[in-house]
C-alpha positions as MATLAB code, in Angstrom:
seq = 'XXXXXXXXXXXXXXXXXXXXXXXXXXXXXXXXXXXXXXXXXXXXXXXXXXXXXXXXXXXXXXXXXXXXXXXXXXXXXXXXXXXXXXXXXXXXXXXXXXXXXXXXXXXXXXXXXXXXXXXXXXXXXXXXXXXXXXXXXXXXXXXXXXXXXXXXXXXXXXXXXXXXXXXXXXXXXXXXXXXXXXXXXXXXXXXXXXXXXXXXXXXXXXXXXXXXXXXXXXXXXXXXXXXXXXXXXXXXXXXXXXXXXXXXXXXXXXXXXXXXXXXX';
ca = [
     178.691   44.788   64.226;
     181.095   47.858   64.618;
     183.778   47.871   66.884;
     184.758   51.206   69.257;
     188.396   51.274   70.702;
     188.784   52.882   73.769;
     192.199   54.713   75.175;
     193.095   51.067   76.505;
     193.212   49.797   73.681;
     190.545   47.176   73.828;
     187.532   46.994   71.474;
     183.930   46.726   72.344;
     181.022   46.068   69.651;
     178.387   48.743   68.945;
     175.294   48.305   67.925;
     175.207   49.892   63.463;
     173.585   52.391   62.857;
     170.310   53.393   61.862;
     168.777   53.266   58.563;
     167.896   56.869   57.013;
     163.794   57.088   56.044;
     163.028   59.653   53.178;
     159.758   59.386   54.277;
     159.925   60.136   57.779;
     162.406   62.539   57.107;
     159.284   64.869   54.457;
     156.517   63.539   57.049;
     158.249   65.581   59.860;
     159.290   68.108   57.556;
     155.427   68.525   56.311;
     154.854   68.684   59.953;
     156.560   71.364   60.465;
     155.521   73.527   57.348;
     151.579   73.185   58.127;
     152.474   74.433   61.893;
     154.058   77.235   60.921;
     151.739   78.129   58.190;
     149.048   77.469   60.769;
     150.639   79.485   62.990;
     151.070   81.864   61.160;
     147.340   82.186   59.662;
     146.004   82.651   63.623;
     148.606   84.810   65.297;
     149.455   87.379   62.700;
     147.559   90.374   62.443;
     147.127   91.669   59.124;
     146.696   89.539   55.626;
     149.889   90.743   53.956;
     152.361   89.455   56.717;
     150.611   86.344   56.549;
     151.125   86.080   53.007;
     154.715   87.277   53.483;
     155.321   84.529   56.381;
     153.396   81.969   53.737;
     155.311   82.445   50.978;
     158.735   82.680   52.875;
     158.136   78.899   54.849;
     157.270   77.901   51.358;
     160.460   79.256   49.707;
     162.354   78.191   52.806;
     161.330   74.287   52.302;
     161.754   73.707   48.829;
     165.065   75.443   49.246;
     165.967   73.042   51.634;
     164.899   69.961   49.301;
     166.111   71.275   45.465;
     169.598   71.170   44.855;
     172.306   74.055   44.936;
     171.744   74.474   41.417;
     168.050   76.248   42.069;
     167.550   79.682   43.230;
     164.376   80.503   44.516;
     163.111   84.086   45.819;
     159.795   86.461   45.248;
     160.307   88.115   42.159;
     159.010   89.995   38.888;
     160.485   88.232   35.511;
     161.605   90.582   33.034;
     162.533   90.345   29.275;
     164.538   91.362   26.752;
     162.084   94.116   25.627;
     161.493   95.462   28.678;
     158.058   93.846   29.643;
     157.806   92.838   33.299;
     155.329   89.706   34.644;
     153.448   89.752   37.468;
     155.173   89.643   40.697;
     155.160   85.702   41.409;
     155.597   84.182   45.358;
     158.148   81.736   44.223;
     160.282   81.845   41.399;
     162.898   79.232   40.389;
     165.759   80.172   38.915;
     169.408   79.353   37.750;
     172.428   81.766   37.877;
     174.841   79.635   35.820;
     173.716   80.833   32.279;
     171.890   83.695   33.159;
     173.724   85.320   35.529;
     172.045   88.860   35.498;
     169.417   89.012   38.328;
     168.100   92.476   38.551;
     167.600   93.904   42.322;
     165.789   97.666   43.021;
     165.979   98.226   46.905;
     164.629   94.685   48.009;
     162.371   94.354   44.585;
     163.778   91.432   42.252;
     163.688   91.388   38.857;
     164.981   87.849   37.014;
     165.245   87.522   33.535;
     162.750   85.150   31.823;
     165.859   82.780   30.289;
     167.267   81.708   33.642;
     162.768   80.418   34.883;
     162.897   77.107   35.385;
     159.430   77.424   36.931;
     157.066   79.850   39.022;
     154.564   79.497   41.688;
     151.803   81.259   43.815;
     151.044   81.167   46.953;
     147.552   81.065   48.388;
     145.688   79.409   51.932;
     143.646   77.514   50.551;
     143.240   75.970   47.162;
     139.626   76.976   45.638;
     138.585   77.980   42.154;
     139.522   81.734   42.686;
     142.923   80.784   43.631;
     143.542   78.329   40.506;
     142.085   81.583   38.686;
     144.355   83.760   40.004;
     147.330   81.694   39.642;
     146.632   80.927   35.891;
     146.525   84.559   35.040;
     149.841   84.885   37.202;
     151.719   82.314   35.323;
     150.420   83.412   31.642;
     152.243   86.714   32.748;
     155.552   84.739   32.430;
     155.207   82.356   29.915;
     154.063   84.983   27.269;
     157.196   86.924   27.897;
     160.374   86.742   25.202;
     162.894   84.415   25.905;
     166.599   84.589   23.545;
     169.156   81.729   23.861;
     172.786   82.118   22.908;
     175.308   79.534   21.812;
     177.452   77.878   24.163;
     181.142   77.491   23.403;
     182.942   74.508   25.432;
     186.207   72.244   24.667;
     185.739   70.600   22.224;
     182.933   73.048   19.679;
     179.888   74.686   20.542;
     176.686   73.764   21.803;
     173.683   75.446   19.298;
     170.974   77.591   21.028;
     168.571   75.409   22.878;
     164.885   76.149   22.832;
     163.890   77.077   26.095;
     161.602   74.405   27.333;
     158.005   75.327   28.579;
     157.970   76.903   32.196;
     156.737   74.997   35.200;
     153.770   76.371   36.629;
     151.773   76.240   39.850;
     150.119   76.908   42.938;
     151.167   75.902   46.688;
     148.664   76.555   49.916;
     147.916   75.378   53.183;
     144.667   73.609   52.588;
     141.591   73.246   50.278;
     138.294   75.185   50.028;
     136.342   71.881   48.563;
     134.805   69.556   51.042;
     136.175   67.036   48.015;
     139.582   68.196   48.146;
     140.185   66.719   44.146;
     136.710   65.799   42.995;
     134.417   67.324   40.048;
     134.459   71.197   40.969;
     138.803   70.694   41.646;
     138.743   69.241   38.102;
     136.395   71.610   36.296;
     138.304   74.567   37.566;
     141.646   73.479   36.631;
     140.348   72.235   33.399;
     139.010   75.739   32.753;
     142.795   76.475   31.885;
     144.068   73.795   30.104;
     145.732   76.265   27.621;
     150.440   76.105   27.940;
     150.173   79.798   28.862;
     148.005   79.588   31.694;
     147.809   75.778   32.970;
     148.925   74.650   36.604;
     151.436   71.974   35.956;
     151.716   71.479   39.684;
     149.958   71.621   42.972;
     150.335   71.177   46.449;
     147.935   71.592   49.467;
     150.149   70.692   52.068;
     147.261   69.431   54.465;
     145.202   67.875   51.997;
     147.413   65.979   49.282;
     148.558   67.234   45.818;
     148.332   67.202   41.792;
     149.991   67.200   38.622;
     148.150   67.857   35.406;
     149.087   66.348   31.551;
     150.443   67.995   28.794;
     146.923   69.026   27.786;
     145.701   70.271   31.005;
     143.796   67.333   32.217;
     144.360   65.649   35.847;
     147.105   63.387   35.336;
     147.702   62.136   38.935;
     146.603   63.123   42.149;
     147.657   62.490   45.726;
     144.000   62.697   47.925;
     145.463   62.640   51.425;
     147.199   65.016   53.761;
     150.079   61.758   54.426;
     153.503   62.377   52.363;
     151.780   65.049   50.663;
     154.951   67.187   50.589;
     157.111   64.206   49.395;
     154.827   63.254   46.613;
     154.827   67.009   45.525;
     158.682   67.911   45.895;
     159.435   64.822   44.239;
     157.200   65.296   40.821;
     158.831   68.885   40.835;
     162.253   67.705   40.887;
     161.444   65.026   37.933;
     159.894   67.565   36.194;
     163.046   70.019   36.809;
     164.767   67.010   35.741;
     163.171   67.049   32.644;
     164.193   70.443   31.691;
     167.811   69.797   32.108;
     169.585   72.952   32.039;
     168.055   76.962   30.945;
     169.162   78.475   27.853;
     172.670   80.693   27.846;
     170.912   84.054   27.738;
     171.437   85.848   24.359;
     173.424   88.753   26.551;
     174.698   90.620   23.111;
     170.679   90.696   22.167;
     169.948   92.341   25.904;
     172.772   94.744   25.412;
     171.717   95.886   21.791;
     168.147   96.362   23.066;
     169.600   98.233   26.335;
     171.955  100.469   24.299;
     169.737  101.104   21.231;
     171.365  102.456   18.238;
     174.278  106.212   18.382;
     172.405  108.935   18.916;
     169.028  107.283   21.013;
     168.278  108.270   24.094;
];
């Protein structure tokens, strides 16, 4: 038992504390996102602010849940030759190697080096979404990204390959009457190719999924119940995974900026 002093000096026994519950903690954190999402679907007005109020609670959780070291925002990905994606609901991003994030009036751009992983955001999870959010994400993944050496104490570390991008789609709920049965499967299947397949998905009143390295169902979560804490937690393992982004190659960005004397 703890003990509390008073000013009298005499001590009195408190009851300890009480334990913390992860779970409890997401369940009334998934509570909250599907009100507000729900919310947001009946009261406002016009499709685009409820997209815009969708994607922001989305980018407003997992902010809340990944680590400092994750940046996440609306954005278009750019690369070193100029080519721009898509403009993706929720990018995630880091700063520390690839410092040079883009803005035009409140328009990101993010250079493709510093992606640790992009998603869209829909209301409801059906086979146009999927198909929508596979050609969003092949938009990224086919763009050019350069690595650069890093120098530390004690040598250098070589260019790392850039891993394979994280890919995805979040909504609200699911169009299927069988949330993850034969028709879920088929249409994810139908882009089991690393440019365009979901890696990730969450329905955050239905359940969630993650897909192998070949595009086929790897695990699913069927059930509304710790949906969100089964999804945030396969993200950060697979975040995990990728460690740290390359060092963008800035000398290559500036030589492709600048061009050769006399262009321009």
């Amino acid at each position: 038992m703890n003990q509390m002093t008073h000013d009298d000096g005499s001590d009195e026994e408190s009851d300890p504390p009480q334990g913390f519950s992860l779970a409890m903690a997401m369940h009334w954190l998934q509570k909250s996102l599907i009100l507000e999402l729900s919310q947001g679907r009946e009261t406002l007005p016009h499709p685009g602010e409820v997209g815009d109020n969708t994607e922001l609670k989305w980018i407003e959780m997992l902010s809340s849940f990944l680590p400092q070291r994750y940046s996440l925002s609306k954005a278009f990905v750019v690369d070193v030759h100029g080519r721009v994606s898509d403009q993706i609901d929720v990018v995630i991003y880091d700063k520390q190697y690839s410092p040079q994030i883009f803005r035009q009036g409140v328009t990101m751009y993010v250079p493709a080096e510093s992606v640790y992983a992009v998603f869209e955001v829909k209301q409801d999870m059906t086979k146009g979404t999927i198909d929508y959010t596979a050609e969003k994400l092949a938009s990224v993944r086919t763009l050019t990204r350069t690595s650069a050496a890093i120098p530390h104490a004690g040598g250098i570390y070589k260019a790392k390959e850039p891993a394979p991008i994280i890919g995805g789609l979040l909504t609200l709920s699911c169009g299927w009457v069988d949330p993850f049965g034969k028709a879920f499967e088929a249409a994810v299947a139908n882009w089991s190719d690393a440019g365009h397949r979901l890696d990730l998905g969450c329905a955050a009143a239905r359940g969630g999924f993650a897909t192998n390295d070949d595009g086929t169902i790897g695990e699913v979560w069927p059930e509304e119940d710790r949906a969100l804490v089964w999804f945030v937690t396969r993200l950060l393992a697979r975040l995990q995974m990728v460690a740290t982004v390359p060092a963008i190659d800035i000398v290559r960005w500036a030589s492709e900026a600048l061009g050769t004397p006399g262009e321009g």
